[in-house]
C-alpha positions as CSV (number, residue, x, y, z in Angstrom):
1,X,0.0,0.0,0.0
2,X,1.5,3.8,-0.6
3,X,0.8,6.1,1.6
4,X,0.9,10.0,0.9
5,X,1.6,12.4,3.6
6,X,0.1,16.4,3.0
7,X,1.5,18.0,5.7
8,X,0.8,22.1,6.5
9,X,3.0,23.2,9.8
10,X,2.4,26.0,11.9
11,X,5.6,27.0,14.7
12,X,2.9,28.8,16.9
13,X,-0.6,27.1,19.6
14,X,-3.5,27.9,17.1
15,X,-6.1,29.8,17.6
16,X,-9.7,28.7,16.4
17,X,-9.6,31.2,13.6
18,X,-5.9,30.4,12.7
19,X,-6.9,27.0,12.7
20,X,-10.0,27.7,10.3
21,X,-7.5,29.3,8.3
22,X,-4.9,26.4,8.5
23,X,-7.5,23.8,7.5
24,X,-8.3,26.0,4.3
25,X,-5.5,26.2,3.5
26,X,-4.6,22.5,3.9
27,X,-7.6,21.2,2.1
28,X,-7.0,23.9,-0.9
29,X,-3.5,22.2,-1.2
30,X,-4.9,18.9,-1.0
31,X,-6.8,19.4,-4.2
32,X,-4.1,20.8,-5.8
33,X,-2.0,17.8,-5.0
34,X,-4.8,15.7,-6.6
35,X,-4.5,17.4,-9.7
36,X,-0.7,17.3,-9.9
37,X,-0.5,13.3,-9.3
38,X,-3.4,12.4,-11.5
39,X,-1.3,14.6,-14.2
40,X,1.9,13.0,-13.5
41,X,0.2,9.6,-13.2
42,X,1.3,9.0,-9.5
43,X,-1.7,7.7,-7.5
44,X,-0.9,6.6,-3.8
45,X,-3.7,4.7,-2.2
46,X,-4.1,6.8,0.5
47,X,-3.1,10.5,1.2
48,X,-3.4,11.8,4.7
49,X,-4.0,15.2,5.5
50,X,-2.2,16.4,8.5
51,X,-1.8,19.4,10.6
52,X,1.4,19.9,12.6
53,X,1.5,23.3,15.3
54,X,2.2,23.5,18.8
55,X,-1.2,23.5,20.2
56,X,-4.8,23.1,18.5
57,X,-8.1,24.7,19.3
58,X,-10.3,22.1,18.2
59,X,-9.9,18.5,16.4
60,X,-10.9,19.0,12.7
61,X,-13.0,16.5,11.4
62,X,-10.9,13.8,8.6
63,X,-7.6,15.9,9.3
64,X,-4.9,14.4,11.4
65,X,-3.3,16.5,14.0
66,X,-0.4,16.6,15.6
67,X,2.6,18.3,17.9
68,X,5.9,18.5,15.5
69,X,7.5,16.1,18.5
70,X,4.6,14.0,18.3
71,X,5.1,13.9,14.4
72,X,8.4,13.1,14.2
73,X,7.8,10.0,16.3
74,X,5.0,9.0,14.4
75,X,6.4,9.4,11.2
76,X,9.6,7.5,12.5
77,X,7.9,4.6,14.2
């Protein structure tokens, strides 16, 4: 199985409206992503959307969030 990760990182503890902003931003990038692998033929079963800052305000719903530390060891393991 491939597995795709789109990752938006924010150095700062988000605020509800930052984190509006960050998922917007993410999920605008994840359909531009779309659109670059179909053209390039590349097609990963799965692509995971993740959000990496410092602190959240809320969990957003089909996004995967994380502290960077917390993502490093994740991504390692």
């Amino acid at each position: 199985m491939s597995l795709a990760y789109l990752v938006e990182c924010k150095d700062y503890v988000l605020s509800r409206k930052q984190q509006l902003l960050a998922v917007r931003e993410l999920n605008r990038n994840y359909t531009h992503a779309l659109e670059l692998l179909i053209r390039k033929r590349l097609c990963p079963e799965k692509i995971l959307k993740v959000l990496v800052a410092k602190g959240f305000a809320y969990q957003a719903k089909g996004i995967l969030q994380y502290t960077p530390k917390t993502f490093i060891q994740h991504v390692s393991s």
